[in-house]
C-alpha positions as CSV (number, residue, x, y, z in Angstrom):
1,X,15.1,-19.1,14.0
2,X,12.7,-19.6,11.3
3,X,15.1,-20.8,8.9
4,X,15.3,-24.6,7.6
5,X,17.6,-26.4,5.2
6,X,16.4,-28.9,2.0
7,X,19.0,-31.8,2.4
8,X,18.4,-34.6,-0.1
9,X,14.8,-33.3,-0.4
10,X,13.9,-33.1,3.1
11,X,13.6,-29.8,5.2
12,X,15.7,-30.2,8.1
13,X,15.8,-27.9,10.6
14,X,19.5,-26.0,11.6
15,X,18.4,-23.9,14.9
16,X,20.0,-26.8,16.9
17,X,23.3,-24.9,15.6
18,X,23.1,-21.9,16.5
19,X,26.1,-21.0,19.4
20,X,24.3,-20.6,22.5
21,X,25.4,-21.1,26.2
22,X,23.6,-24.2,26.4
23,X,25.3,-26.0,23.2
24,X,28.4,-25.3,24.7
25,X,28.0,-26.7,27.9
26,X,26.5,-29.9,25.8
27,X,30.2,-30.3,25.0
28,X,31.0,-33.2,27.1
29,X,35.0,-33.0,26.2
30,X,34.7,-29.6,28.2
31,X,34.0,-30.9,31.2
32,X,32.2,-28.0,32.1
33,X,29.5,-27.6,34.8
34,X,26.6,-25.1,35.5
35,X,27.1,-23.9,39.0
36,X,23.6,-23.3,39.0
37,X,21.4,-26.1,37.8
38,X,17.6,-24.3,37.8
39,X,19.0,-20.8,35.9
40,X,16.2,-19.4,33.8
41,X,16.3,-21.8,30.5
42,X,15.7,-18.6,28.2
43,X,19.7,-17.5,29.8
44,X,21.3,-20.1,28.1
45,X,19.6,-20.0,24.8
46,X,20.7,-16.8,24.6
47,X,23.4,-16.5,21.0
48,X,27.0,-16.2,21.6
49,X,29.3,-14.4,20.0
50,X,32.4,-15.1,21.1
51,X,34.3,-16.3,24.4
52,X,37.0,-14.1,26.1
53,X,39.1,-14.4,28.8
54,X,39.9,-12.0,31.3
55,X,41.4,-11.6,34.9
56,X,40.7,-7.4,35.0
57,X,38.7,-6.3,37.9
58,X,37.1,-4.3,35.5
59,X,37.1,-5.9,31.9
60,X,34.2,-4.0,30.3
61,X,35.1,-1.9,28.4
62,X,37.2,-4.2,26.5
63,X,34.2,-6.1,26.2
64,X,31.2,-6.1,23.6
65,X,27.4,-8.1,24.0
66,X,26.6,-11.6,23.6
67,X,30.1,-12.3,25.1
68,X,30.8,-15.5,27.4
69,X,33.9,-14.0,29.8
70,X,36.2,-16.5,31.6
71,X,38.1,-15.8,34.7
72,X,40.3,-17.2,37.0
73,X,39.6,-14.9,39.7
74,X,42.9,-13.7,40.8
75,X,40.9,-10.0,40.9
76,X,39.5,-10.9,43.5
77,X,42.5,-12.1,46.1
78,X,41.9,-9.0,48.3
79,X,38.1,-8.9,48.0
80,X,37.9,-12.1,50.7
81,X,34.1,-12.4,51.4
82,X,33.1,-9.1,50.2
83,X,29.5,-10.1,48.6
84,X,29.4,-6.0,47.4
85,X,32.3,-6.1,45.3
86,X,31.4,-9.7,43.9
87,X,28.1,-8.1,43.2
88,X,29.4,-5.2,41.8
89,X,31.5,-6.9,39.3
90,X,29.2,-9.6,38.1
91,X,26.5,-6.5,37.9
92,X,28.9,-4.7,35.8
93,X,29.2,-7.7,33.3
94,X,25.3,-7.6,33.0
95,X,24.8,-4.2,32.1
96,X,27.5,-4.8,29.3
97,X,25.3,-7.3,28.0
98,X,27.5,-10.4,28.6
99,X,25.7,-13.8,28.5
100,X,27.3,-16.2,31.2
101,X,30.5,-16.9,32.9
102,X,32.8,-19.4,33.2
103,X,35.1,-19.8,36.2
104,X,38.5,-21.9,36.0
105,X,39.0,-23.7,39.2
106,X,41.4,-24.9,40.6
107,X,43.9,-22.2,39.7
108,X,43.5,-19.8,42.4
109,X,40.4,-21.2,44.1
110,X,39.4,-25.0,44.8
111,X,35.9,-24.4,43.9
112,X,33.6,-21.5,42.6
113,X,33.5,-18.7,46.0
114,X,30.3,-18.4,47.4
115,X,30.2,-14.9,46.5
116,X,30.3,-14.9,43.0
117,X,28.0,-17.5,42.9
118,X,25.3,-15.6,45.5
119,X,26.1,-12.7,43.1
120,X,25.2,-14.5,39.7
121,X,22.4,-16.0,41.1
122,X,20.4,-12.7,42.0
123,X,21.8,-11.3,38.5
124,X,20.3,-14.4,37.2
125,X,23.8,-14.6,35.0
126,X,24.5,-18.1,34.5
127,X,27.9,-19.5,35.9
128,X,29.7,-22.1,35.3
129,X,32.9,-24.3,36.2
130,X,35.8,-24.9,34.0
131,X,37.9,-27.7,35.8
132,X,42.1,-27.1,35.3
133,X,42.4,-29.5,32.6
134,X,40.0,-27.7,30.4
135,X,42.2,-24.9,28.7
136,X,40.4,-21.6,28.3
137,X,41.7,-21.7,24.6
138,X,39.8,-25.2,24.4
139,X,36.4,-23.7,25.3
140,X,37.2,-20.2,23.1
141,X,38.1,-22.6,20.1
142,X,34.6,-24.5,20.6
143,X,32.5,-21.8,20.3
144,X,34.6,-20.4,17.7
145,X,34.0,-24.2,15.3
146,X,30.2,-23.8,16.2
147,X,30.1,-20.1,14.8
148,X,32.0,-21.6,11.9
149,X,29.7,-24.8,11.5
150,X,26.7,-22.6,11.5
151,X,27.9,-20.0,9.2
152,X,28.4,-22.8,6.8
153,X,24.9,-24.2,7.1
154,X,23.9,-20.6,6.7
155,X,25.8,-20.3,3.5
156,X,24.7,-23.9,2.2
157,X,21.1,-23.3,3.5
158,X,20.8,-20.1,1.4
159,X,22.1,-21.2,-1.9
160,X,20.1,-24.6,-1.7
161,X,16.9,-22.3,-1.1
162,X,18.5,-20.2,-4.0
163,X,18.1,-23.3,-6.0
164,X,14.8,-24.5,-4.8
165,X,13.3,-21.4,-5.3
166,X,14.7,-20.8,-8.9
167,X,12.9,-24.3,-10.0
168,X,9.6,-23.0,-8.5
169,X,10.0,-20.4,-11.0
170,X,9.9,-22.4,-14.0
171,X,6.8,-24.4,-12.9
172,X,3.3,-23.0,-14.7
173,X,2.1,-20.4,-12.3
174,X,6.2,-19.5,-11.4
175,X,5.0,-16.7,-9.2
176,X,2.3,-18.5,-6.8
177,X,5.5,-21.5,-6.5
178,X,8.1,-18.9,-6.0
179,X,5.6,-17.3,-2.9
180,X,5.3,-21.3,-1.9
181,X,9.1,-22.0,-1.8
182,X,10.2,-18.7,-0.2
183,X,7.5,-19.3,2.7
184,X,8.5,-23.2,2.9
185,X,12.1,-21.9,3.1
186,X,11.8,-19.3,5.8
187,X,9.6,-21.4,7.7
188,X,6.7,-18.6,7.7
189,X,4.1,-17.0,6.2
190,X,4.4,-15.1,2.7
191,X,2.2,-13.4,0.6
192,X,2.3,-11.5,-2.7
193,X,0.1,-8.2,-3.7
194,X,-0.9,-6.8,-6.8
195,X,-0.3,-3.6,-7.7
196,X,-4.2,-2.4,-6.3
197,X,-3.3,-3.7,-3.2
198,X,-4.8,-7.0,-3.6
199,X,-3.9,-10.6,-1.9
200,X,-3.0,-12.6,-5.2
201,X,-0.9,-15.6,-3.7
202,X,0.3,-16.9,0.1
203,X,1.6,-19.5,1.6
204,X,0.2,-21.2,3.7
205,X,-3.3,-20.3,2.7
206,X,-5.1,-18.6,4.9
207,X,-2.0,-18.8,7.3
208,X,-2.9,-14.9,9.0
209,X,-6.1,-14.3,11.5
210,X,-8.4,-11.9,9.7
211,X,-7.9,-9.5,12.1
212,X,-4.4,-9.6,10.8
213,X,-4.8,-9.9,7.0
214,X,-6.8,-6.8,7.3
215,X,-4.5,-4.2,9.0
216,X,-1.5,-5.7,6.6
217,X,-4.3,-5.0,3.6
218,X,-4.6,-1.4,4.9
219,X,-0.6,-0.9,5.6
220,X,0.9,-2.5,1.6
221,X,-1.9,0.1,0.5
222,X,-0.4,3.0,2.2
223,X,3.0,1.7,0.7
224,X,1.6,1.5,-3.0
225,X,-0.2,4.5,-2.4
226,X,3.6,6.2,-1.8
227,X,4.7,4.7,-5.1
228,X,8.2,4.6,-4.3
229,X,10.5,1.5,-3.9
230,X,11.0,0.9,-0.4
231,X,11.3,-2.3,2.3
232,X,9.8,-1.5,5.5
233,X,9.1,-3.3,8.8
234,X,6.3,-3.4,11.1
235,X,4.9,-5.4,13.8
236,X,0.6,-5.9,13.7
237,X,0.0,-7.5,17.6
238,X,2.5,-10.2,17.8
239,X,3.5,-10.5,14.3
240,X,6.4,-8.6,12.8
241,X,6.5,-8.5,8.9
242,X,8.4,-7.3,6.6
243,X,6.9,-5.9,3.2
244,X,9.3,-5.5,0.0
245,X,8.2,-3.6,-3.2
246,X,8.2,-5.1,-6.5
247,X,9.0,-2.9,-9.7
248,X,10.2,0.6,-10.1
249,X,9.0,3.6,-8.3
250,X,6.7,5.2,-9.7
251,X,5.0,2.2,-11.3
252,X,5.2,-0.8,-8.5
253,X,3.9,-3.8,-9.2
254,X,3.1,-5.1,-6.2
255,X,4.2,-6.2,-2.4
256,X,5.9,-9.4,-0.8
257,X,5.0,-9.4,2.6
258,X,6.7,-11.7,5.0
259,X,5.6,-12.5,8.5
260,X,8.9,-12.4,10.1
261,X,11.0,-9.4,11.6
262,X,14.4,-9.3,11.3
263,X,16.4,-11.6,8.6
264,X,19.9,-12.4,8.8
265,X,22.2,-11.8,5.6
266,X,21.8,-15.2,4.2
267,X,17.2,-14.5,4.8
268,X,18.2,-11.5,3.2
269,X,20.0,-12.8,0.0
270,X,17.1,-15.4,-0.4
271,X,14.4,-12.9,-0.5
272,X,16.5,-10.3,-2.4
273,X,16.8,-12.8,-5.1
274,X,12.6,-13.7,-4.7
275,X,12.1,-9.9,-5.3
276,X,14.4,-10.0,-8.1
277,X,12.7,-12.9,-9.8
278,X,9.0,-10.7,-9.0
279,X,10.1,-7.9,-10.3
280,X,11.1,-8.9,-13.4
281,X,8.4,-11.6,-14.4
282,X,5.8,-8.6,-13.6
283,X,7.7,-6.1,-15.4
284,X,7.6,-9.0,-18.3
285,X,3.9,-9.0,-17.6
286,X,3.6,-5.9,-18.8
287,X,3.1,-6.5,-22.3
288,X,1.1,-8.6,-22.0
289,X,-1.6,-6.1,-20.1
290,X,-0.7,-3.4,-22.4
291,X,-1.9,-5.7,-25.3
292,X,-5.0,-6.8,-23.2
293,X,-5.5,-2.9,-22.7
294,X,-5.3,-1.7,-26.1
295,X,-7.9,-4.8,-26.7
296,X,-10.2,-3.0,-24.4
297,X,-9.7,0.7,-25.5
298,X,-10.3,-0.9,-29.0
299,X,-13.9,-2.2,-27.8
300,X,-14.8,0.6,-26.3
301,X,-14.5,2.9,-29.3
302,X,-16.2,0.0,-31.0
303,X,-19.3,0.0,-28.4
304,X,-19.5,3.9,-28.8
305,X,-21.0,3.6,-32.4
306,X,-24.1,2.0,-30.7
307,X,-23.6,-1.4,-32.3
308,X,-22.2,-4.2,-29.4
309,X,-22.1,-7.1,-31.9
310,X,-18.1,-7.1,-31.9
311,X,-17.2,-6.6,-28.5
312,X,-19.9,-8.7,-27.8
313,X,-18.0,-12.0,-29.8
314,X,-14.4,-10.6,-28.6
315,X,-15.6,-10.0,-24.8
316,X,-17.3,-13.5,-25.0
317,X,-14.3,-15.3,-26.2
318,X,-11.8,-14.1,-23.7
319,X,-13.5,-12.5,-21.0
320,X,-16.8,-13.6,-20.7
321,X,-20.4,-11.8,-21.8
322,X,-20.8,-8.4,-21.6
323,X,-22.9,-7.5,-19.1
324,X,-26.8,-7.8,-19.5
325,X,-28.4,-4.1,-20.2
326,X,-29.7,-2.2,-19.0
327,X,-26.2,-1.2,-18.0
328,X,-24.4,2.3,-16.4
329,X,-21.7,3.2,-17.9
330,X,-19.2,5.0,-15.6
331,X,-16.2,7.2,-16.8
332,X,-13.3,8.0,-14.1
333,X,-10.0,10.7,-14.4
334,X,-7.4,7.8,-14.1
335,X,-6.8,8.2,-17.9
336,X,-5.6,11.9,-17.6
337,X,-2.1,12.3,-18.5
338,X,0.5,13.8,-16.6
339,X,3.2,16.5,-16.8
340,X,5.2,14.4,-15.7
341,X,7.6,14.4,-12.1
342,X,6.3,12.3,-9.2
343,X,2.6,13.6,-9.6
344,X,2.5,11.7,-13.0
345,X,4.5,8.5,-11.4
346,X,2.0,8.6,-8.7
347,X,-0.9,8.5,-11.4
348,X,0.8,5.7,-13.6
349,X,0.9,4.2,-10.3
350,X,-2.8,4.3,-9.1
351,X,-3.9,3.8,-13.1
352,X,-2.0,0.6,-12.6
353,X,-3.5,-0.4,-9.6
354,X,-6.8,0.7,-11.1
355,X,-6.4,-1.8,-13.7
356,X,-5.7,-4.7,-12.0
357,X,-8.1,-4.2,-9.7
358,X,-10.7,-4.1,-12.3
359,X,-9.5,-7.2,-13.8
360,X,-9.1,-9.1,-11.1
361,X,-12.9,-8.0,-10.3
362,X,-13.8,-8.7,-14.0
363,X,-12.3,-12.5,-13.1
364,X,-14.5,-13.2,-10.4
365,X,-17.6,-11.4,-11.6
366,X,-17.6,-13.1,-15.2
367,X,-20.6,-11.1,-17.3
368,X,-21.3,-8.3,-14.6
369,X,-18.1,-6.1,-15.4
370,X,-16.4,-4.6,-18.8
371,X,-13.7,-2.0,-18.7
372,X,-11.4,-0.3,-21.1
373,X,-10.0,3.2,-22.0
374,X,-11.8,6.2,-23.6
375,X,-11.5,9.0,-24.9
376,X,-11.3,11.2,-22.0
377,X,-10.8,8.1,-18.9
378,X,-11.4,5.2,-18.1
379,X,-15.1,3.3,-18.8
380,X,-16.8,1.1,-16.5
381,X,-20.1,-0.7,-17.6
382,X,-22.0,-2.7,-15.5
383,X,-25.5,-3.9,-14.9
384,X,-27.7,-1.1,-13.7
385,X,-28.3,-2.6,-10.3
386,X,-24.7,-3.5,-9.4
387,X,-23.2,-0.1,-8.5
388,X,-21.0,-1.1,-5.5
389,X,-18.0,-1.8,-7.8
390,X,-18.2,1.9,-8.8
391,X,-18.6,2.9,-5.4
392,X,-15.6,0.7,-4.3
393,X,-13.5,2.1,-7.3
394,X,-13.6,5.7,-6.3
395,X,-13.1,5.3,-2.9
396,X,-9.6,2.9,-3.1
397,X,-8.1,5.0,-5.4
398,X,-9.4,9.3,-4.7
399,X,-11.3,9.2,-8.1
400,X,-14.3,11.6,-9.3
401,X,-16.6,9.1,-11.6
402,X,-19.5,9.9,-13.2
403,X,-22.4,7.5,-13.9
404,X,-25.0,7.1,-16.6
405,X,-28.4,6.7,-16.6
406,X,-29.7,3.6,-17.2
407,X,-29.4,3.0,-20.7
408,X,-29.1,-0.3,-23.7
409,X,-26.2,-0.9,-25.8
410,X,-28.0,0.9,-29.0
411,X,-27.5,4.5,-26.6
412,X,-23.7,3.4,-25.0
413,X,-22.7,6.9,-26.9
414,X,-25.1,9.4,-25.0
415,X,-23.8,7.2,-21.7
416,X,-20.9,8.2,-22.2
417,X,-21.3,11.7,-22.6
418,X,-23.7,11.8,-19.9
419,X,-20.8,9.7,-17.5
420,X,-18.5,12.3,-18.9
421,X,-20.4,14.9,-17.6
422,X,-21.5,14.1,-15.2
423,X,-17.5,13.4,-13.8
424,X,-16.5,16.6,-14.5
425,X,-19.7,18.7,-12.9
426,X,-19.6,16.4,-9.8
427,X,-18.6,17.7,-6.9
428,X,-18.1,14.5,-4.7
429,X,-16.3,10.7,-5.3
430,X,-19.4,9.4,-7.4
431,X,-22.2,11.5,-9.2
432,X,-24.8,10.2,-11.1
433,X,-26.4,12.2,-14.6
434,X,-29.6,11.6,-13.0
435,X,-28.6,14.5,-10.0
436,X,-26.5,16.9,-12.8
437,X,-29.9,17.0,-15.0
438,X,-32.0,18.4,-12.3
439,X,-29.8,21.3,-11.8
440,X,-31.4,22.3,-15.6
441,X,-29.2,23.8,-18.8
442,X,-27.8,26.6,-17.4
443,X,-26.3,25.5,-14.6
444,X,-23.5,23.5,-17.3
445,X,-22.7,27.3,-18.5
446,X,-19.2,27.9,-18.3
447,X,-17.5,30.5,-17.4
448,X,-17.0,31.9,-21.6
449,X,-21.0,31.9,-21.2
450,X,-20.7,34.7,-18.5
451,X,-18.3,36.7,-20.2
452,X,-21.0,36.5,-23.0
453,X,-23.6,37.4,-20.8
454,X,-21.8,40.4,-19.6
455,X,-21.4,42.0,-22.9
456,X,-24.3,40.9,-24.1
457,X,-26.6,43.1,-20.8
458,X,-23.5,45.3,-20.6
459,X,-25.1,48.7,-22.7
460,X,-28.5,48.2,-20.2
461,X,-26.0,48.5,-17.2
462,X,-23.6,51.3,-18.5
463,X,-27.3,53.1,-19.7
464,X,-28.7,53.1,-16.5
465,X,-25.4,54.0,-14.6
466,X,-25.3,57.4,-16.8
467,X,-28.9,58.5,-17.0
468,X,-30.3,57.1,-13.2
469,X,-33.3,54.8,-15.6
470,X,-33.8,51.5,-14.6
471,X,-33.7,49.7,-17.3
472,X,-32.1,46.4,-16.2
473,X,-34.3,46.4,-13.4
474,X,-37.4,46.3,-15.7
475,X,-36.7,44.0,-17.8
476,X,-35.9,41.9,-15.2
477,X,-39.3,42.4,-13.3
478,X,-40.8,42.1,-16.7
479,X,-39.3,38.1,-17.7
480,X,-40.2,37.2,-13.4
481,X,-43.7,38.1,-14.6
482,X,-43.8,36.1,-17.8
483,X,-43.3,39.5,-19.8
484,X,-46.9,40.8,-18.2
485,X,-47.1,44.6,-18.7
486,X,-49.9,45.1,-15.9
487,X,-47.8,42.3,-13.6
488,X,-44.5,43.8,-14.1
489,X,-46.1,47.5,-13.3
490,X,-47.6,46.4,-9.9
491,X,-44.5,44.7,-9.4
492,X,-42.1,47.6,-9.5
493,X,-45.2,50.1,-8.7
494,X,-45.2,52.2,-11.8
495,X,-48.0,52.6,-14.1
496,X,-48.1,49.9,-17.4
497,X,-47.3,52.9,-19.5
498,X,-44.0,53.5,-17.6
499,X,-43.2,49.7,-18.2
500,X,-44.0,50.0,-22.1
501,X,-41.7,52.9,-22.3
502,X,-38.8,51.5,-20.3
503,X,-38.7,48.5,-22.4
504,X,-38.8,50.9,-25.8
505,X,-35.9,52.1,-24.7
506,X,-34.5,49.5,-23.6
507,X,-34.8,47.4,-27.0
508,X,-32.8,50.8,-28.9
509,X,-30.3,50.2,-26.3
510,X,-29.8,46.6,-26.9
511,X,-31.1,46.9,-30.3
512,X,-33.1,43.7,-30.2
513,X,-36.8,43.6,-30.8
514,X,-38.4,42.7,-27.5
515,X,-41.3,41.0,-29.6
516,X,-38.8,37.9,-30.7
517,X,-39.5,34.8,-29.2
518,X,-35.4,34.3,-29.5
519,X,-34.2,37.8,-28.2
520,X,-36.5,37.4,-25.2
521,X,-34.5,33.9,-24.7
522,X,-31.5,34.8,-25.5
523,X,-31.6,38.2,-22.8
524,X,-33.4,36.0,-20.2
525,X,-30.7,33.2,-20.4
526,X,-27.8,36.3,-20.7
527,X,-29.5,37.5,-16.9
528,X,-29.7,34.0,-15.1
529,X,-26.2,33.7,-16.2
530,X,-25.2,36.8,-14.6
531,X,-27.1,36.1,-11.3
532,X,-25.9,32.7,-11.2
């Protein structure tokens, strides 16, 4: 087991009291003796449950697993030397799932019959005598004081840990000794995750193969990435952990994972009352962050009237420098509200993860990161050649951000609009202004500027539909030929005069004069809109 007990400060190991075949042979008031001295050691370790006695030729199903059965063998008077039905009954026994079994001499038989011990043997179930003045009651009652004894150590084990782990609490980083105590308890490996996902604490340090660490990194973010309260088990090669959820659903907190499979009630209780103690000092947490947040929005706003000098002195004094222009400044979705249901707790969920990831980031990258909320999402600024966080950022969390040209803290305003839109015309996880500018203008029409454009052309279209001309058609031809009488007329392969008159009447149809500088722009902008 992976357990241990603290007893007058020390850990002392209780595994030794588990009920197994082989502690109760240790018994030497039994007087009882393996028939078979060279059964397979991993047979008698083996936990029992309980002893029962039984002369039935067939006693299974009054029987349940992890049983020792004891048996005089008056079944078996008329079997003689039989070796199939010895075989058959101790086969019987095996499938049921009982553990050894004991045979009482001397009360029908001398000694143990060849038979049943031919028949053990190639079962590999381990046999043993229990000489007449051993009492079946007396070995029953044994096992029964060893259940006892180690259900008590159980019981006093968990509510020292209880204790132990209660004082880690109150020490100065509570959570890191709480992770300590549970794993010094348990005998095992623990670690604690933030809400991004993130390795914060274990014990011992670097206790898993990297290998390892990595594929449990990848599963606790598939269960943050479900946001609902949960414990799960899973087994990464030959490692079976456990992984418990800390917080509510919808906005977890984080992940203990334990590198053990199975716990018994009292591992159970000790861990329940780790998560408990998690939960809460996160959830107290809370305010704390929110504070630190509204900090960061409020710096933000500030560094969007051009002038860094105060989040410059309050970035300095609690995080660290700002980070040296020229800077980008990226702007994600994650500060988009909900309408509430799951899809908004799964936001809050990745906005918290979000969050700490950045400042756990903005911890060990002192000067090269600054975050807080805006307007319309979340900022990121830092230094123009250190993109990867960005990068790293929209991949973990599924977020469209847009990034800023390279710019100085006197333009952090038109970075932010340029971040903005560069987010919201982006097509993929990260877009830069740089690739949205060289798409021109028009292309960051909307779809109000169509419905302008359509009116707008709409009496050239409706015009030529009525009377055959082709009036749309020319004054197309004529802006492709940069308004070029003589270019437009080879073009469509009518004389210059035809073009003059087309476009006559095509400015009383629009009733624009043709010879503006603006009308021309305005009608050449209304057509690439259209044929956009």
């Amino acid at each position: 087991m992976l357990y241990g007990q603290y007893i007058s400060g020390g850990l002392v190991d209780i595994a030794a009291d588990t009920p197994t075949l082989r502690a109760l042979l240790a018994r030497t008031d039994l007087r009882l003796r393996l028939a078979e001295p060279d059964v397979a050691p991993e047979a008698l370790d083996r936990s029992v449950r309980w002893v029962h006695s039984s002369d039935l030729a067939d006693p299974t199903p009054f029987l349940s697993e992890g049983l020792v059965l004891l048996t005089t063998g008056t079944q078996f008077q008329d079997a003689g030397d039989d070796a199939e039905a010895w075989a058959a009954y101790v086969r019987r026994l095996g499938e049921r799932g009982v553990v050894g079994l004991g045979f009482g001499t001397e009360v029908v038989r001398e000694g143990i019959p060849a038979p049943l011990a031919a028949a053990c043997r190639e079962q590999g179930m381990p046999l043993f005598e229990v000489p007449y003045r051993t009492p079946f009651i007396a070995v029953a009652r044994a096992n029964a004081e060893a259940i006892a004894a180690q259900t008590y150590a159980r019981r006093s084990w968990a509510l020292a840990a209880q204790r132990a782990i209660a004082l880690a609490a109150l020490r100065p980083d509570g959570l890191g000794a709480t992770v300590a105590e549970l794993a010094r308890q348990l005998g095992t490996w623990v670690g604690m995750y933030d809400a991004a996902g993130e390795l914060t604490r274990e014990h011992p340090a670097g206790g898993l193969a990297a290998e390892t660490s990595g594929d449990l990194h990848d599963e606790v973010g598939a269960v943050l990435r479900r946001g609902a309260r949960a414990g799960s088990a899973l087994r990464i090669g030959d490692t079976a952990f456990s992984l418990q959820t800390l917080g509510r659903g919808g906005h977890l907190r984080g992940v203990i994972a334990i590198a053990a499979g199975d716990l018994d009630q009292e591992g159970r209780g000790v861990v329940t009352a780790v998560i408990a103690m998690a939960g809460l000092a996160l959830e107290q947490q809370q305010g704390l962050a929110r504070a630190r947040g509204a900090l960061r929005a409020g710096l933000v706003h500030s560094l969007v009237t051009d002038d860094p000098t105060l989040a410059r002195r309050v970035s300095r004094d609690l995080w660290g420098p700002l980070p040296p222009a020229p800077v980008i400044v990226a702007v994600t979705e994650a500060a988009a509200s909900g309408t509430g249901g799951r899809a908004t707790a799964a936001r809050s969920s990745r906005a918290d993860g979000l969050a700490e990831l950045l400042e756990l980031r903005a911890e060990e990258r002192r000067g090269s990161l600054f975050f807080g909320r805006g307007d319309d999402g979340l900022v990121m600024v830092v230094p123009a050649a250190e993109r990867a966080l960005i990068d790293e950022v929209a991949e973990r969390f599924e977020l469209r951000v847009g990034v800023s040209d390279p710019v100085g803290y006197d333009a952090f305003a038109a970075a932010i609009g340029q971040a903005t839109l560069a987010r919201d015309r982006g097509v993929g996880p990260v877009t830069a202004f740089a690739d949205v500018a060289a798409s021109g203008v028009l292309s960051a029409l909307t779809a109000q500027s169509r419905t302008l454009a359509a009116a707008e052309l709409g009496p050239l279209l409706a015009h030529d539909e009525r009377h055959g001309t082709h009036l749309m058609q020319t004054l197309r031809a004529w802006f492709d030929d940069d308004c070029s009488h003589e270019s437009t007329a080879r073009s469509l392969g009518v004389h210059r005069h035809t073009v003059r008159t087309r476009l006559a009447l095509a400015e009383q149809v629009l009733g624009r004069d043709l010879g503006s500088f603006a009308a021309r722009a305005e009608l050449w902008a209304a057509l690439r809109v259209l044929e956009s």
